[in-house]
C-alpha positions in Angstrom: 1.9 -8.4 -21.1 0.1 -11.7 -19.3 -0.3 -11.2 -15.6 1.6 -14.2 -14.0 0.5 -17.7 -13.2 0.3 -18.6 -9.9 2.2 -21.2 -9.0 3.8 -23.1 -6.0 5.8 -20.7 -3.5 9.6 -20.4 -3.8 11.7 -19.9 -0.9 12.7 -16.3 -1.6 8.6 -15.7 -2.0 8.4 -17.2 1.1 11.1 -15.1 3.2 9.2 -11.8 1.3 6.2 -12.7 2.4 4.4 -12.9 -1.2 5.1 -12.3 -5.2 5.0 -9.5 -7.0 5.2 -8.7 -11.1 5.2 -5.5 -12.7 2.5 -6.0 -15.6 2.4 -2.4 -16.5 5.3 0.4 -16.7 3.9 4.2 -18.0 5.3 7.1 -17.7 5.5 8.2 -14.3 3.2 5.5 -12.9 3.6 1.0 -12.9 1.3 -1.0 -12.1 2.1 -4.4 -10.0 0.3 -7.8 -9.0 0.5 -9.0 -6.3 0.0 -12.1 -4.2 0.5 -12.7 -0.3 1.8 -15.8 1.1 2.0 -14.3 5.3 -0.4 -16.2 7.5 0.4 -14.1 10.7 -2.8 -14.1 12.8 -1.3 -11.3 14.8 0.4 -7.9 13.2 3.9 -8.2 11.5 6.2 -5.6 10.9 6.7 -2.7 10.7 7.5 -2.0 7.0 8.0 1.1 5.2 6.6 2.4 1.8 8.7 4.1 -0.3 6.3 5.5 -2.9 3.1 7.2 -3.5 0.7 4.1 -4.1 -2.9 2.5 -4.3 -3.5 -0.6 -3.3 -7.0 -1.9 -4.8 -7.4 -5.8 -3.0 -9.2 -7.8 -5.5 -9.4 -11.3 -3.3 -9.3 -12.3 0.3 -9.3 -10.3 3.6 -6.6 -9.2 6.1 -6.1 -6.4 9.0 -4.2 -3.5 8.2 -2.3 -0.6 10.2 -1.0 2.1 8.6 0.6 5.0 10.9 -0.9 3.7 13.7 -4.4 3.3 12.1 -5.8 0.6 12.0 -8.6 -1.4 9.0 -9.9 -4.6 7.7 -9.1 -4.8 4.0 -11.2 -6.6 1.5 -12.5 -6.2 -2.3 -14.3 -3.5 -1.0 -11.3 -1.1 0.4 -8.1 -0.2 -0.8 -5.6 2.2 1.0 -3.2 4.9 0.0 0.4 5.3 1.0 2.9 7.6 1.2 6.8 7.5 0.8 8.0 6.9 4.8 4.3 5.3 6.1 4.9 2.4 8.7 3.1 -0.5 7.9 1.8 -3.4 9.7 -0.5 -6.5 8.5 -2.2 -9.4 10.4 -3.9 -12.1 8.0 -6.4 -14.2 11.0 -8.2 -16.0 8.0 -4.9 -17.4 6.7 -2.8 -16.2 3.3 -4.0 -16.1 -0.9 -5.1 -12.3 -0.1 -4.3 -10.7 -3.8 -3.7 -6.8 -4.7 -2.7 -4.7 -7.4 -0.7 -2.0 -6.4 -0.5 1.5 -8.9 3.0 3.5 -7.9 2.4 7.0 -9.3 4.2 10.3 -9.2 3.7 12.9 -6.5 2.5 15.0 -8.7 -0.2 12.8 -9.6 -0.8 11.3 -6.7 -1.3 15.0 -5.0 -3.6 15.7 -7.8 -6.2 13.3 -7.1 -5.7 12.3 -3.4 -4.6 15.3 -1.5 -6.2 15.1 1.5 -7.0 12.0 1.9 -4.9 8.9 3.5 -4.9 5.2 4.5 -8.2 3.0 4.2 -10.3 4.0 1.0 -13.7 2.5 -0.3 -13.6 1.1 -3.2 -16.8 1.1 -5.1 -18.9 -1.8 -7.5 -18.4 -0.1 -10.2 -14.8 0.9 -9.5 -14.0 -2.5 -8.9 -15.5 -4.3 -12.0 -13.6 -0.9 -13.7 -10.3 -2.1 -12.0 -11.1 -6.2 -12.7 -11.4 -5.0 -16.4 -8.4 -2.9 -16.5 -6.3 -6.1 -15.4 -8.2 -8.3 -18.5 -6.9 -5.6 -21.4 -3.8 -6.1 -19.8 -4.0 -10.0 -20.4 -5.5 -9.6 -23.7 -2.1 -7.5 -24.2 -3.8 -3.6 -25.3 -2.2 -1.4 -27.1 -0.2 1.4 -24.1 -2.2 4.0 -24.9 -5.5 2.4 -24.4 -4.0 0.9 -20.6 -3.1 4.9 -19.8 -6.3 6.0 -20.6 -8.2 3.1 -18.6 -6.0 3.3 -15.5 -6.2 7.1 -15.4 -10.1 6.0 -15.6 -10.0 3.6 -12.4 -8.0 5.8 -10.7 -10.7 8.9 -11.2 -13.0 6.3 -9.7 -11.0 5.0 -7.1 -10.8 8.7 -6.4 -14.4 9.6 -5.8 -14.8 6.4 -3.4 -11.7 8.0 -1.1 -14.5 11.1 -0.6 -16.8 8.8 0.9 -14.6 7.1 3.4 -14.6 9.2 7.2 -13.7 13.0 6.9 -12.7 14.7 10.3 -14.1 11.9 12.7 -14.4 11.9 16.2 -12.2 14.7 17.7 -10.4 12.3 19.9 -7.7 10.0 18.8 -8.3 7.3 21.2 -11.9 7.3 20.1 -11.6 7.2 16.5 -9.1 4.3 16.6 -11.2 2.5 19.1 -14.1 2.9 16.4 -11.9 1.7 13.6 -11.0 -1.5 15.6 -14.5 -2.0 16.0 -15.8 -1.7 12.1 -12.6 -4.1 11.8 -14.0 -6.8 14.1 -17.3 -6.5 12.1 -15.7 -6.7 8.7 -14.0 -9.9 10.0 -17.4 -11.8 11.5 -18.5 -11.1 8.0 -15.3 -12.4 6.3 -15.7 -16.2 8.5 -19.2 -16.7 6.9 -20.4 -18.1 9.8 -22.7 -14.8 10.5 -26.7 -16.2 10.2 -27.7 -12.9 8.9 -29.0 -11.2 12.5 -27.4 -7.8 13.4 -28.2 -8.9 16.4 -25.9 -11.7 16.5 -22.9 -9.4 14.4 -23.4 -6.8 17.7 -23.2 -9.7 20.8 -20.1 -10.8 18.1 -18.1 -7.7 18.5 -19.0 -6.7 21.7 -21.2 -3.7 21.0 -25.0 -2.8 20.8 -26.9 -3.1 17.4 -27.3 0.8 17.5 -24.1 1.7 18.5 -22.0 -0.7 15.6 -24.5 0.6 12.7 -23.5 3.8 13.7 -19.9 3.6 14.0 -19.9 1.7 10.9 -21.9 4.0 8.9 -19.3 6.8 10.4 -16.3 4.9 9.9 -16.6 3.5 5.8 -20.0 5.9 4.9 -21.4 3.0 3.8 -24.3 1.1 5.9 -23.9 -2.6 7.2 -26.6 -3.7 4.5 -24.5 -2.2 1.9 -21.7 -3.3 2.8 -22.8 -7.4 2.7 -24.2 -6.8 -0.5 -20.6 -5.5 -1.7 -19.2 -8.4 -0.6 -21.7 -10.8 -2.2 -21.5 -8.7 -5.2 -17.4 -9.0 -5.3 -17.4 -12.8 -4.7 -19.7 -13.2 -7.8 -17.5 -10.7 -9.7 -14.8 -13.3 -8.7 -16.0 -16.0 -9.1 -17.7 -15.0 -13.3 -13.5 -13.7 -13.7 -12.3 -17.3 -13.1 -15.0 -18.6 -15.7 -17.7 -19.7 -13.0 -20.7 -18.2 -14.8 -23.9 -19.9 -14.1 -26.9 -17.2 -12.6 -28.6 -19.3 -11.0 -25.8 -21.6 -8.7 -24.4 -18.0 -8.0 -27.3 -17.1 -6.7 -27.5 -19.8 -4.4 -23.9 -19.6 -3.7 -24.6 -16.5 -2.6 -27.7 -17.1 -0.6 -29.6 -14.3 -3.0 -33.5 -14.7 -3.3 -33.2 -16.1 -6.9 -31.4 -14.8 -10.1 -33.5 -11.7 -10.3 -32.4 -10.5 -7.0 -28.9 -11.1 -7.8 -29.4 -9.0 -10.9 -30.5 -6.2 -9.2 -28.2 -5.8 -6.8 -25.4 -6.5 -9.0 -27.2 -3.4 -11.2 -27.2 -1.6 -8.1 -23.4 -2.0 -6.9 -21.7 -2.3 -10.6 -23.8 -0.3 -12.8 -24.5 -3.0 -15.0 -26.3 -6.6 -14.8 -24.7 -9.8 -14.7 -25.2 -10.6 -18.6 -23.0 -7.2 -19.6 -20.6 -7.9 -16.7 -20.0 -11.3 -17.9 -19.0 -9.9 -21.5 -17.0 -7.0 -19.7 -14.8 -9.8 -17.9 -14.7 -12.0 -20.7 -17.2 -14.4 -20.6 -20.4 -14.9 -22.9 
């Protein structure tokens, strides 16, 4: 089955807020793409998910609240939802943000994610896993082979929800207060107007240098450093999917040293370097 075209909006995408296409149906689990065409700047809803779900975001970048929680979602985070969640979303960098969202049993859903709830991380490699789980479903494999891979993305996808914050800071008001904070950070980051200083980032979002690399470390278990880097590393991911494979303009693109740097970060964050990722997506 071919994941869908994007095309020009209709009227009834419009009144939904987006499109959505099933592209895989298993047993007890389907797998949808989506696309979102909601350019609130401020928090819409509230809507309410009927279904044990990820939601891995492959493009864009929007604010999320889920049960009064609140996140910045990129390529680098997904969330996890549960049948009767209130949901809210706010898109201040304007609409194109695109998911996939996998719907699975409770029972399978329990299985791997018990414990665990809203904003996950979503690792390199789980990501370049998840970008070439979608390609095997263009190139039309065989059901079996999809079950297998999916159940392999979602054992990733799994592992990265462990890393995310466990416990937190005892107090409500302080934990949300912190996750506002990582979200104003994420969203400097997502303008790419930020020069590079963490000094800058901190005057940016209010808070000292100290104080946001704490939080942020805290908050996603992942350092600021890191973080930009899994950014970089998803836009190139993006940008060798859609055919855009030249090493050395991505490096520039991405304001990395020269193609060697690039390559070892990408090593770093995927697993692999950017001449097996490029046969992995699709591209020699």
């Amino acid at each position: 089955m071919a994941l869908r075209e994007v095309g020009a909006w209709t009227e009834a995408e419009r009144e939904r807020g987006g499109r959505g296409e099933c592209v895989l149906q298993l047993p007890g689990m389907y797998v949808i793409d989506t696309e979102c065409c909601t350019d609130h700047k401020g928090f819409i809803g509230p809507g309410y998910k009927d279904a044990h779900g990820v939601v891995l975001t492959r493009s864009g970048a929007y604010r999320w609240r889920q049960q009064g929680e609140e996140w910045w979602m990129d390529a680098t985070a997904g969330c996890l939802t549960r049948p009767g969640d209130e949901v809210y979303s706010a898109h201040p960098l304007g609409t194109g943000d695109t998911a996939t969202e996998i719907y699975l049993s409770a029972e399978s859903f329990g299985e791997r994610f018990d414990g665990h709830h809203g904003r996950i991380v979503v690792t390199g490699d789980a990501d370049l896993r998840h970008r070439m789980f979608l390609g095997a479903i263009r190139r039309g494999t065989d059901a079996f082979e999809l079950a297998e891979r999916l159940h392999e993305l979602l054992d990733l996808v799994a592992r990265g929800a462990r890393d995310a914050e466990s416990g937190g800071p005892p107090s409500l008001p302080v934990r949300r207060a912190h996750q506002r904070l990582v979200a104003d950070a994420c969203a400097v980051f997502a303008t790419g107007q930020l020069t590079g200083s963490l000094d800058e980032l901190a005057l940016r979002v209010g808070a000292s240098p100290h104080h946001l690399s704490r939080v942020f470390r805290r908050v996603t278990g992942r350092t600021l450093t890191w973080y930009r880097n899994e950014l970089r590393i998803r836009a190139v991911l993006q940008d060798i999917e859609q055919g855009r494979c030249g090493l050395r303009a991505l490096s520039a693109a991405y304001e990395f040293a020269d193609q060697a740097h690039l390559t070892r970060v990408m090593r770093r964050h995927t697993g692999e370097p950017p001449s097996v990722v490029r046969e992995l997506l699709g591209h020699r």
